[in-house]
N, C-alpha and C positions, 0 to 999 in steps of 0.2 A: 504493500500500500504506500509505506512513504517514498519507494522509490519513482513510484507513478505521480504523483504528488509534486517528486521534485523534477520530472521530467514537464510536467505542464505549466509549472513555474519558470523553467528557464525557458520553456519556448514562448508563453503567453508575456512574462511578466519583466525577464534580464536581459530578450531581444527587442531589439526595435521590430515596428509594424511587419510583417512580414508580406509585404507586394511583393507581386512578381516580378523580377529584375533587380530589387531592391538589394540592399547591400541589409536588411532586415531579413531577408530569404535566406542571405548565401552564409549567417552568423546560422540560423537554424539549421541549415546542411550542415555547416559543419559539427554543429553537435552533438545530431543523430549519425556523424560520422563517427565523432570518438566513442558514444553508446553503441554504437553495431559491430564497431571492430573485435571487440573481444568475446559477442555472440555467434559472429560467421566465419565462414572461411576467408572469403574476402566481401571488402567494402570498399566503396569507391565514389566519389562524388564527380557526376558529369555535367559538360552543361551544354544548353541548346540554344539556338539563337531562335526568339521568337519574335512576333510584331509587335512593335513597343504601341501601337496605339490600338491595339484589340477590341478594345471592346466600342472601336468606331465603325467596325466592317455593317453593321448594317446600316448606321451612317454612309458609306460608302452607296451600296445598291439602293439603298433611298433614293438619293440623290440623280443616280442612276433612271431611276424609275421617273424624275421629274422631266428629264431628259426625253427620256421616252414618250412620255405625254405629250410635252410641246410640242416634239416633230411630228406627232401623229394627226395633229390637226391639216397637215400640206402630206405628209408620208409613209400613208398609216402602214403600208408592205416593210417599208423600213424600218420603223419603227418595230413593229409583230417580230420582226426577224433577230432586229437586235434586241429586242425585249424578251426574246425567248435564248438568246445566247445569255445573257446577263442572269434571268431567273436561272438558269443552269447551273452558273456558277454560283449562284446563294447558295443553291441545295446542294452543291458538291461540300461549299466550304462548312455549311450546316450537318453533313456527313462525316465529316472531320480530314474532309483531301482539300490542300492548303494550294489550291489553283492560282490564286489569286493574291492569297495573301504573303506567300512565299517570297512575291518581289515587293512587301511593306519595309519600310525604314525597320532595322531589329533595334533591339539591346540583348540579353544573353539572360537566361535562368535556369536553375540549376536542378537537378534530383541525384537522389541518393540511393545507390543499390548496395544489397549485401545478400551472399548466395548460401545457400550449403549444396555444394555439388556432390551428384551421385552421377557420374557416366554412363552407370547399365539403365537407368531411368527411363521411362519413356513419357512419363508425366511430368507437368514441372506445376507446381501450385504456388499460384502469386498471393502475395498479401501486399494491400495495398492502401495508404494513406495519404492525401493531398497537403503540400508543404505551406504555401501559402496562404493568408489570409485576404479576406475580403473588404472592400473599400466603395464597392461603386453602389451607387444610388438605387439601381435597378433591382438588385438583390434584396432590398427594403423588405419586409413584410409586408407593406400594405402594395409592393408590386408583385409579390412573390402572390398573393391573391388571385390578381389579373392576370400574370405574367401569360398562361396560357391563352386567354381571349384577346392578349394585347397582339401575341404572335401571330395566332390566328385570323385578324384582324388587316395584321398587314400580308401574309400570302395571300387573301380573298381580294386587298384590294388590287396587287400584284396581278391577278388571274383576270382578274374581270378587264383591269387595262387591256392584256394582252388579247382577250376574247372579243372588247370591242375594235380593237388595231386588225383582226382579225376578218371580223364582221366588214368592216369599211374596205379593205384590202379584197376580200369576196367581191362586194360590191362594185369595187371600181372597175373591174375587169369588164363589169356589165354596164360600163358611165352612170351610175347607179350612186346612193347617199346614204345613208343610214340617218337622220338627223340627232337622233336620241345617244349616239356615241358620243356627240360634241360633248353631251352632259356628263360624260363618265370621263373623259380627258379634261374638262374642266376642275371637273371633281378631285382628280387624281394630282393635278397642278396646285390647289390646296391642302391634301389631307398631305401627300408626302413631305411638301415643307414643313405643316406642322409639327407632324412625327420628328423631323432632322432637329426645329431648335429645340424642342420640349428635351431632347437626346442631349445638346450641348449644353442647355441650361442646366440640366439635370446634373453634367459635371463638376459645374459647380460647388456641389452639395456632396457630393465627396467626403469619407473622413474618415480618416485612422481605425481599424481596432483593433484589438493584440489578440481575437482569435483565439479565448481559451478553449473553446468549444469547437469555434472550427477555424481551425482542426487541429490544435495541439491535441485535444483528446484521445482523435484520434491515433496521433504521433505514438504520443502514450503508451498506447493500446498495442500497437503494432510493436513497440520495444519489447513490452511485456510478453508478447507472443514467442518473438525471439528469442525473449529467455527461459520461456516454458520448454521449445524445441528447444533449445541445449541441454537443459536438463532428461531432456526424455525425447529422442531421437523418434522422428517419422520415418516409416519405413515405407515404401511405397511408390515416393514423388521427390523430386529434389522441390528445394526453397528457393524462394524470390522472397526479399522485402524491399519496397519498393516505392520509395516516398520523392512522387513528381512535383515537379514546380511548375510556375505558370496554368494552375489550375482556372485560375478566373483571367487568364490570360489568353484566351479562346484553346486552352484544353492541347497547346504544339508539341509539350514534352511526351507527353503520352501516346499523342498520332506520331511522334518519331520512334518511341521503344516499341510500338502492340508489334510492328512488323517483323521485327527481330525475335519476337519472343519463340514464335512456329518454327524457326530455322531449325535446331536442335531435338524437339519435342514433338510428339505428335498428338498428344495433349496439351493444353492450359487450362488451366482453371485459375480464378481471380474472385477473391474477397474482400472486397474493399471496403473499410472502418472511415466514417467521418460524424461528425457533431453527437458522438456517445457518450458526452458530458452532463447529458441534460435529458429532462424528456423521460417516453417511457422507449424502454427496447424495440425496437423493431426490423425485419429481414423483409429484403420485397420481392415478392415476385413478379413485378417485372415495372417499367420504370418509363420515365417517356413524359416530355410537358406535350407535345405535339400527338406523337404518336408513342402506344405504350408497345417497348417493346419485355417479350419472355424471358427473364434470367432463367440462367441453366435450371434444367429439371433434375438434374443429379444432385446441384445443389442448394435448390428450393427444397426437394425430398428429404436431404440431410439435415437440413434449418430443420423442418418439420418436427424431424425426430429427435435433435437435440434440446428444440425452444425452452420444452415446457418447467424442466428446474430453473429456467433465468427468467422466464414469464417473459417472453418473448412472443409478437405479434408479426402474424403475415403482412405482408403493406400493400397496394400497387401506386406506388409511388407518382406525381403527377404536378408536385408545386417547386420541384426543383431538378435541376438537371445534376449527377453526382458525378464522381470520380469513377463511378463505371461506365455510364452513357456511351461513351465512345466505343470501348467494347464491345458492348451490346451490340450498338449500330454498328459496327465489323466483324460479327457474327462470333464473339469469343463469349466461352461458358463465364461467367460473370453473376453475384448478387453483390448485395448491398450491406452492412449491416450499420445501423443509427439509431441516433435519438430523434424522437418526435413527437408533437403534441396530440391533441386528441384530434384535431382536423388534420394530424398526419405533417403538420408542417413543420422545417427545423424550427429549435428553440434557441433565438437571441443570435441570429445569423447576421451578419452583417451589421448588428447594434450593438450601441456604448456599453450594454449590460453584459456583454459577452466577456466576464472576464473570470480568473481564477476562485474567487468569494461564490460564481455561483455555477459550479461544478462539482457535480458529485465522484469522488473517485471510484466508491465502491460500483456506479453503473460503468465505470471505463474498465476496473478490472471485469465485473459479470460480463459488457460485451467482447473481450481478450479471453474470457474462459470459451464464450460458446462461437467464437470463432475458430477458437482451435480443437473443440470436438466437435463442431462442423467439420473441420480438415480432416481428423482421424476418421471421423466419419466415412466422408465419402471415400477416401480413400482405401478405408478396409471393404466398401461396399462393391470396388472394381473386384477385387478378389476373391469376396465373400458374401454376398447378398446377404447371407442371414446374420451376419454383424451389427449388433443394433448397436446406437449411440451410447457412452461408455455416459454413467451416472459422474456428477459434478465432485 
C-alpha cells in the first residue's frame, strides 16, 4: 500500500503537469524508469515525435469543410470530389493512420517499456497505462456529456454538405439546379466557423492538472503488477509494460508501437488501467464514443470470472475515448479496466479536484489485483479451459 501511495505522489504531486511533450512527461518517464528497472528484464525509455498542435486536427478539416462550401456555390463537382478526399482523411486520421498529420510541425514524447522475455512464447500480454495528463477544455465533464452528439453533429453536417455538392453536380450535367442546396452551403458556411472559434476560444480555458487519477493511478497500478509478476512468474505469455505518452496528444505513440507488437507474437492481448483512483471498479466490454467497438471475448470472459471478489462491473463504455481505443479500432484483443461513476463516466478527469487527497489507494491496488488474475486467467484458459479464476 504505501509503496502505491508513494508512486502516485511522485507522479501526481513532485512532477510538474504532465502534457505531452512537456519536460513534466519526460520527469515521469523517467521515474517509472528507475521503478521498472529492477522488476524487468529490461527497460527503456523511447521517444516519438508527435504533432505539437493535436488537438487542432479537427480545426484543420473544419476549416477544410468551409472551403468546400464556398466553392460549391460556382463548383459543386469540385467541391463533392475534394470534399470527399478530405472526409477521407478525417476518418483515416480518426482511425489512428496519421495521413495527414504526419507532415504537422512535431515536438517529441516519450513512453516507457519494460519486458520479461520468454523466446518459446507465442503470446505476448501487454499491460498498459497512459503517461500523461490532461489539460484541454474539451475533456470537461460537462463536454464529456455531449462529446458524442457534438461529434456526431459535425460528420452529419460533413455528409449532408457533401450529399448536396453531390445533388447539384447530378444536376448540372442535366443544366439543371437544385435551389434548396444553396440552403445547406449557406448553412455549412456558418455552423463550421462556428464550431472553429468556439475550438480556439475554448483554448483559452486550458489549465494544468497533476492527474492523480488520470492517470498516475493508473501508473500505480501497473508498477504494482510488475511486482506481483516478479514475485510469482507467468507462465504462459511473455510481459509488456507499457506506459505511452502523448495520450491526449491524438493517441501517435501508440499508432507507432501497436505495429510492432504482431512482429514476434502471434498473439496480443492488452489490458489497459487508467482513472482506478476513484469511482467504482469497472471492465468494458466494448468501448467506442462514435461507434462501440467488442473488447476481446477471451478477455471480457476472464473479467467475468474474476470481477466478483473486487465487485467489479461490466461497462460499454461511451463518454470517453481510453488508452485502448486505438487497439480496438486495429482489431487487437484489448479491455479496459477503470474507475467510474454511476453514469459510467470518469471521476475528476480533466478537473482541479483530480489530485492525491482524493484517491483511494486501496481501489488502485483491488484494480492491480484483478488485472493480474484476469492475466492468469486467461492465460491458463489457452491451455486449460477448465481453469477457473484463482480466488483473491
Amino acid at each position: 500500500m504505501d509503496q502505491i501511495k508513494d508512486d502516485i505522489e511522485h507522479l501526481a504531486t513532485a512532477r510538474a503537469h504532465r502534457r505531452f511533450g512537456s519536460s513534466g512527461e519526460k520527469q515521469a518517464a523517467d521515474y517509472i524508469l528507475g521503478r521498472l528497472k529492477p522488476l524487468v528484464d529490461r527497460a527503456v525509455v523511447m521517444f516519438f515525435k508527435i504533432p505539437l498542435f493535436s488537438s487542432l486536427f479537427p480545426f484543420v478539416f473544419l476549416g477544410e469543410f468551409t472551403v468546400i462550401a464556398a466553392l460549391a456555390f460556382w463548383w459543386p463537382a469540385i467541391s463533392f470530389i475534394y470534399g470527399l478526399i478530405v472526409f477521407s482523411l478525417y476518418q483515416a486520421e480518426s482511425f489512428g493512420f496519421p495521413l495527414v498529420s504526419r507532415y504537422f510541425p512535431g515536438t517529441s514524447s516519450c513512453a516507457v517499456f519494460g519486458d520479461r522475455k520468454h523466446a518459446d512464447f507465442k503470446t505476448l500480454l501487454v499491460f498498459t497505462a497512459y503517461l500523461d495528463s490532461c489539460d484541454c477544455w474539451t475533456q470537461r465533464p460537462f463536454f464529456l456529456r455531449i462529446s458524442r452528439y457534438f461529434l456526431l453533429l459535425i460528420q452529419f453536417a460533413m455528409v449532408l454538405l457533401l450529399a448536396a455538392c453531390a445533388l447539384d453536380a447530378f444536376a448540372s450535367l442535366h443544366h439543371a439546379t437544385y435551389p434548396f442546396t444553396r440552403f445547406f452551403y449557406s448553412a455549412a458556411l456558418v455552423f463550421f466557423p462556428l464550431v472553429m472559434t468556439a475550438m480556439l476560444a475554448g483554448g483559452y480555458f486550458n489549465r494544468d492538472t497533476v492527474g492523480a487519477n488520470h492517470n498516475a493511478s493508473g501508473m500505480a497500478a501497473l508498477l504494482h503488477i510488475a511486482e506481483k509478476f516478479r514475485e510469482k512468474e507467468l507462465h504462459g505469455a511473455a510481459l509488456l509494460f507499457f506506459f505511452p505518452g502523448a495520450h491526449h496528444g491524438s493517441r501517435r505513440v501508440m499508432q507507432e508501437v501497436l505495429p510492432t507488437l504482431k512482429v514476434c507474437y502471434d498473439r496480443v492481448l492488452m489490458i489497459n488501467l487508467e482513472g482506478v483512483g476513484a469511482g467504482e471498479l469497472c471492465y468494458t466490454d466494448s468501448e467506442g464514443v462514435l461507434q462501440q467497438l467488442p473488447c476481446s471475448r477471451d478477455l471480457v470472459e476472464a473479467a467475468v470470472r474474476c470481477a466478483p471478489p473486487y465487485q467489479a462491473r461490466k461497462v460499454h463504455l461511451s463518454s470517453r475515448i481510453t488508452n485502448a481505443h486505438l487497439p480496438l479500432l486495429q482489431g487487437f484483443n484489448a479491455i479496459s479496466i477503470l474507475g467510474l461513476d454511476q453514469n459510467n463516466r470518469p471521476v475528476n478527469y480533466a478537473a482541479q479536484q483530480d489530485i492525491v487527497d482524493n484517491i483511494s489507494v486501496e481501489r488502485v491496488r483491488a484494480a492491480a489485483d484483478l488485472a493480474e488474475a484476469l492475466a492468469r486467467d486467461v492465460i491458463a484458459a489457452t491451455t486449460d479451459p477448465m481453469d477457473a479464476c484463482a480466488e483473491p
